[in-house]
N, C-alpha and C positions, 0 to 999 in steps of 0.2 A: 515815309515814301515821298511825300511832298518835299523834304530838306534834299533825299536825293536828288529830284528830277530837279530844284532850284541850283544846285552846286552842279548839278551835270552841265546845266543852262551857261553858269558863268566861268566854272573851271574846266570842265572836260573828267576823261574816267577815274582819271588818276585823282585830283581834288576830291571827290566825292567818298571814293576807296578811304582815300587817309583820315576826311574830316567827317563824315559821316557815317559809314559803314562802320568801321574801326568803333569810335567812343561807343554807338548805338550797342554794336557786338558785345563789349566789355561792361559798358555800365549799366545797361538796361537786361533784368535777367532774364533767360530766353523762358521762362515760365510765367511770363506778363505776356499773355496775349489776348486776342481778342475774337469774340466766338463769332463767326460768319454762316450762320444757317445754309446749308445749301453747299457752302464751298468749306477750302480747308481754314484755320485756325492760323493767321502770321502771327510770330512774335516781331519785336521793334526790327530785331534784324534780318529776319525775313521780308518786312516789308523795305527794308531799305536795301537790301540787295536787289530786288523785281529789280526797278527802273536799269541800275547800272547794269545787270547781267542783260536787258535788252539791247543797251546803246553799244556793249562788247559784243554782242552777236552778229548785230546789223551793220557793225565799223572791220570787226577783224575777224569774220568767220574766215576769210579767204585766207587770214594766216595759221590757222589752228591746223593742229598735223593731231595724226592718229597713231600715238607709238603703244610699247609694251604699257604703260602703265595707265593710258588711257582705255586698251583693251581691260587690263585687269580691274578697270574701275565699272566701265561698262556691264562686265561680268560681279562684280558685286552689288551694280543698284538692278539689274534686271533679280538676281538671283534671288534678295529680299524681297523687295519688293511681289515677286511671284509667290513665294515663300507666306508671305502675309496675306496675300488675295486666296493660296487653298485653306489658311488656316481663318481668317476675319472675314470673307467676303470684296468685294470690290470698293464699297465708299471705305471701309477703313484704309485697305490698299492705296487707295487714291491718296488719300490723308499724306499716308507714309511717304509715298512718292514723291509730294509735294516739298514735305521736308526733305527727302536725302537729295534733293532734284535745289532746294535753295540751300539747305545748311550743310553739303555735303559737294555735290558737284559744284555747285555754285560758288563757292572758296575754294576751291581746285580751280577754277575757270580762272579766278581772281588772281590768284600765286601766280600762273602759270601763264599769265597773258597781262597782265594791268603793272605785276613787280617785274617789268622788264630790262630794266639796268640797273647798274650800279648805285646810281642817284636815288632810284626807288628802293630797292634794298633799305638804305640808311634809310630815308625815311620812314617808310613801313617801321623796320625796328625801332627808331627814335617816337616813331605814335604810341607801341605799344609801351614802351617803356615810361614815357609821359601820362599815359594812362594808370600806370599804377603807380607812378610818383604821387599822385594823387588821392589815390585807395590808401599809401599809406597812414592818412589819419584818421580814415574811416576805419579801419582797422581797429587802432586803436578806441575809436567811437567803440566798434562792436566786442571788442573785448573785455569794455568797463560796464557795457549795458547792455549787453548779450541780444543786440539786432543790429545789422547793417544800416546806415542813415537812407539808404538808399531804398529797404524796404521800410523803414519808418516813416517814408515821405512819401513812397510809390503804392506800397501793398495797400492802401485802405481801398485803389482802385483795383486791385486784383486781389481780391478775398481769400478765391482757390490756393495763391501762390504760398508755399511753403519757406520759410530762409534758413532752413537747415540748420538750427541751432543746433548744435551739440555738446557736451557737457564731458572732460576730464580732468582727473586729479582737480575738480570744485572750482576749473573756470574754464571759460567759452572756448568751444574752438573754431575760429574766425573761419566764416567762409567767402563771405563779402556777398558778390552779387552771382556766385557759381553755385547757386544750392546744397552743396556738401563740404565739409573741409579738406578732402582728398584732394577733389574736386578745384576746389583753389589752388590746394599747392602745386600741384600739377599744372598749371595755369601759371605761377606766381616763377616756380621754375624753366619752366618756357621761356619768360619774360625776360629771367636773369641770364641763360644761356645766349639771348639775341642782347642782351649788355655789356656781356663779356665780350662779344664779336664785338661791337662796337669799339667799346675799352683799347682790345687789341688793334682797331682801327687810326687807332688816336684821335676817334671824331668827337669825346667828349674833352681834349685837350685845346678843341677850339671854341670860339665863342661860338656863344648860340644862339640862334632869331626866335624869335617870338617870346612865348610864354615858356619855352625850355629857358631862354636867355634872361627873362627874368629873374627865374630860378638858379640858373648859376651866377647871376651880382648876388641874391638875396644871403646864399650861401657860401660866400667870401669867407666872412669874420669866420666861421667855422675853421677849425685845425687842420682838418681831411680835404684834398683835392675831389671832385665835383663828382667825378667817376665811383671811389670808393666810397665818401656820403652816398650814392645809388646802392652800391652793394650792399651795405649795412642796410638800408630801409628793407629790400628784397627777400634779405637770411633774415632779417624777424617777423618780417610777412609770413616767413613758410617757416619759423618756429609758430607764433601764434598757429597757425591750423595745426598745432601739434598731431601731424598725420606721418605716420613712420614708411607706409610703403613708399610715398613719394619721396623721402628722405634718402632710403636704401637704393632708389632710381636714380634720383640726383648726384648721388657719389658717382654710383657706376654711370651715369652719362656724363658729368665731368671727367671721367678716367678717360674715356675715352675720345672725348673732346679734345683734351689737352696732348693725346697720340701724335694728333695734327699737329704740334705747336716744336714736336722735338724736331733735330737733325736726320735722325735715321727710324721713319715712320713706320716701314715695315719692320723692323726688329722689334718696336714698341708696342706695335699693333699684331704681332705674335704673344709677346708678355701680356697685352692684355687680354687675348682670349683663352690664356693657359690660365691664366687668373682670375678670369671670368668663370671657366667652371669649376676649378678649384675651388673655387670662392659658393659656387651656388650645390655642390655637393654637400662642404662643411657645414653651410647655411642651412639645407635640408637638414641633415645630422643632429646640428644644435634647435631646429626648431621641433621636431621630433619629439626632443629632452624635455623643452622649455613646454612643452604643453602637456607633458603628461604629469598626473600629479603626482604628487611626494609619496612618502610612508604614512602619512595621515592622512591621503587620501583627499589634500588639498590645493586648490591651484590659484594662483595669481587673477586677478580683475585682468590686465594685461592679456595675460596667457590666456582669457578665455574668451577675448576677441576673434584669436588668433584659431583656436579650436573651434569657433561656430562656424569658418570658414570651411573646417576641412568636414566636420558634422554635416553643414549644408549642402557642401557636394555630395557625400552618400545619399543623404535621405532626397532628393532632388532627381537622382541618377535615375530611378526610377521613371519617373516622367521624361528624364531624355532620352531611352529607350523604347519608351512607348512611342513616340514618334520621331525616330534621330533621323531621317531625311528632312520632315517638312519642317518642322518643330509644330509651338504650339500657337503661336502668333504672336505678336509686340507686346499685346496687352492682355492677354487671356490665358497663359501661362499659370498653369497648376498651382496654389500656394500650400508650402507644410505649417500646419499651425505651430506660432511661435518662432517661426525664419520667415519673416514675409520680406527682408533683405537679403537680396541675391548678392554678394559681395564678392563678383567674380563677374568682368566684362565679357571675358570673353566663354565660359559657362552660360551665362546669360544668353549669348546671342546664340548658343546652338539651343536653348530650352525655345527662344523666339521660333525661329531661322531655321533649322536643322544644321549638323555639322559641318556643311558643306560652307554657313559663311562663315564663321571663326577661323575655317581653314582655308578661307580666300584671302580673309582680312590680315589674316600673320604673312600669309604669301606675300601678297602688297606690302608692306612694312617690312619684311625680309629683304626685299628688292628693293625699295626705300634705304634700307641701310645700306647693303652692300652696295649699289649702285652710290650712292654719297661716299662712300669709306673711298672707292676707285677712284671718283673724281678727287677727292682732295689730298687722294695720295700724288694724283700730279703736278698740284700747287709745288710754285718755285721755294726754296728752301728760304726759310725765313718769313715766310708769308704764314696767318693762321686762316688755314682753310674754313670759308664757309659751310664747307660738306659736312664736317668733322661737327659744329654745331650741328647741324640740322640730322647725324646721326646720334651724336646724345642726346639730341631731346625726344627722338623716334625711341631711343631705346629708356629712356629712363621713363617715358609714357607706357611703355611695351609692360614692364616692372609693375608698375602702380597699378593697372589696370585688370591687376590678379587682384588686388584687393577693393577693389570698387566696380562699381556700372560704368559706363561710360555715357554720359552724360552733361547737359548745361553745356557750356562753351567748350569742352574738351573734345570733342568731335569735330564740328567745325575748326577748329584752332590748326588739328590734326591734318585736315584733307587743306586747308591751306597754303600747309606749310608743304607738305605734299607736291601742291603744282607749285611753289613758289624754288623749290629744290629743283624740280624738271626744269624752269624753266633758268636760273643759275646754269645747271649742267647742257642744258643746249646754247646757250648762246654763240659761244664759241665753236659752238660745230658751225651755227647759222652762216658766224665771219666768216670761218674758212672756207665754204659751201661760196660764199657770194664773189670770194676770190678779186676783190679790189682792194682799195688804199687802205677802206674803213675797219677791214679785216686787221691791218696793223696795229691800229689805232685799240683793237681788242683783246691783244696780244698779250699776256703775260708780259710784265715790267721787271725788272732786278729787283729783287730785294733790298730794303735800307739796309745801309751794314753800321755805319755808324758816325757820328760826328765830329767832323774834323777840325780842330783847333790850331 
């Protein structure tokens, strides 16, 4: 808190966002925090968020608008949070509040008012991706000695904190500083999808200031230009978490990412949704197969990951019946012995919540997507639409998050990118609205076509 309110002091909102918020968020894990009798519990990046979300309140409340996706935001933290106060009482409620009120609205604040141009876009992207240029030899630390350097240094002051080891085919699956290895890759692929945009930007074809620019002299004598050295570090970040939901999200939010990148978007973007459930019937079909067991009556280590999943939902179903409006509360949720992993986000939050927020939260992210799919179907040809990222990573998150909690930086990450999407798809209304010079100046540009000799 104290590094914000200093960085707010000498740089303003935007410094603080990039240089503290940011590493705080990513490297410090949000289950290090610290117990405040009486009030709620911040993690690092809760507390480093207060200060800035004050100095954004009290500088630009007068610019803040109230559209569809801030209603429907509205209507999901009242919803829980109410939700939690009939099923916990009020101080747990409070608790909750506190978090969706700093790690949920408070990076939608962020996205959606701080990544106000273009300029900030790149940067924002070029933080997070510096960020985990950096995780990748901590990775490889955690994959040879099965702890993150980061809880090998940190944890002995947080006891409570867990680092998600996990254990397949007899070695680690990396999670770094996200407490699960889902959990990372899901994270790790986010990362990769705002590198890509870059990439296609050409912004790693120029030099680079600071501690990026170090990094691309150091990586010179290397074979691979600076860009693909990134890619590679990235794809074995998210092999190490050997986690397959986010692997099967990542393709399908690459497919659809790259929709953006052809000539004739909506033809592409028909094939990919005939393709898309084509694809997730057969998948149903084969998974079906793949977990029922043979003639001997025997199934795969694999396959019975896969089946605790769907076991877990019946025996569970139970208790979400018994209270499917309110649920049961965040933390108080009925456990079956021998499943005490709920491996289903959004299962989960109606067992919390009652049905009602699972079924806000898809609504949001459904509008989230198609609202991004429309904008960046307008992108001039030859341009690779930012929308088009930011609905593969909405939907390759959407994927993974049947097979995990949603949890650690993946939430926040989420409601980020969120306002950081709203506020991308307004600007442009903003220029035309203001109806002067500047508005030109905002305008879609020609596309490069090509080099002429």
């Amino acid at each position: 808190m104290l590094l914000s309110v200093r960085q707010l002091y000498k740089g303003g909102i935007e410094q603080a966002f990039l240089k503290v918020w940011i590493p705080f968020f990513l490297v410090m894990p949000t289950n290090f925090f610290v117990n405040i009798p009486g009030l709620p519990d911040p993690n690092f990046a809760q507390a480093a968020i207060i200060p800035i979300l004050f100095i954004l309140l009290r500088d630009r409340l007068p610019e803040m608008r109230f559209g569809r996706m801030e209603t429907l935001l509205l209507c999901y933290f009242v919803l829980r949070v109410s939700m939690d106060f009939v099923s916990r009482g009020y101080s747990d409620a409070q608790n909750y509040g506190f978090y969706m009120a700093t790690s949920l609205i408070g990076p939608y604040l962020l996205g959606r008012y701080v990544i106000d141009r273009r300029e900030m876009d790149i940067a924002t992207a070029k933080m997070f991706v510096f960020i985990f240029i950096i995780f990748f030899p901590m990775f490889l630390y955690e994959l040879k000695f099965w702890v993150s350097p980061v809880f090998a240094v940190f944890g002995q002051f947080f006891p409570y904190a867990g680092s998600g080891l996990s254990l397949r085919w007899g070695v680690a699956r990396t999670a770094g500083t996200f407490s699960h290895p889902i959990l990372a890759c899901i994270m790790i692929i986010a990362v990769y999808r705002l590198h890509r945009w870059l990439s296609w930007q050409g912004v790693w074809d120029r030099p680079q200031d600071g501690w990026l620019g170090r990094l691309q002299k150091w990586s010179k004598p290397l074979p691979l230009a600076f860009k693909h050295q990134i890619s590679i570090m990235l794809i074995l970040m998210a092999i190490m978490t050997i986690s397959r939901g986010p692997w099967i999200g990542g393709l399908v939010g690459a497919a659809l990412t790259m929709v953006g990148n052809f000539k004739n978007r909506k033809l592409w973007l028909v094939l990919f949704v005939v393709g898309l459930i084509t694809g997730g019937v057969a998948g149903k079909i084969a998974l079906e197969a793949y977990i029922s067991p043979d003639i001997t009556g025997a199934i795969s280590g694999e396959a019975q990951t896969m089946l605790y999943r769907k076991v877990m939902i019946e025996k569970y179903m139970v208790f979400l019946l018994d209270r499917l409006w309110v649920g049961w509360g965040l933390t108080t949720v009925p456990e079956v012995p021998g499943m005490e992993s709920l491996d289903n986000a959004f299962f989960l939050m109606a067992l919390q919540h009652g049905v009602l927020a699972p079924t806000l939260f898809v609504i949001i992210f459904l509008y989230a997507i198609i609202s991004q799919i429309k904008f960046g179907l307008k992108a001039p040809q030859g341009e690779a639409p930012i929308g088009f990222t930011f609905a593969g990573i909405y939907l390759m998150a959407f994927i993974a998050f049947a097979t995990v909690y949603m949890g650690a930086q993946t939430e926040p990450m989420l409601f980020l990118l969120l306002g950081w999407g709203e506020s991308i798809k307004n600007r442009l209304n903003v220029s035309h609205e203001a109806g002067s010079d500047d508005a030109d100046d905002h305008s879609p540009r020609p596309p490069f076509r090509r080099v002429m000799y």
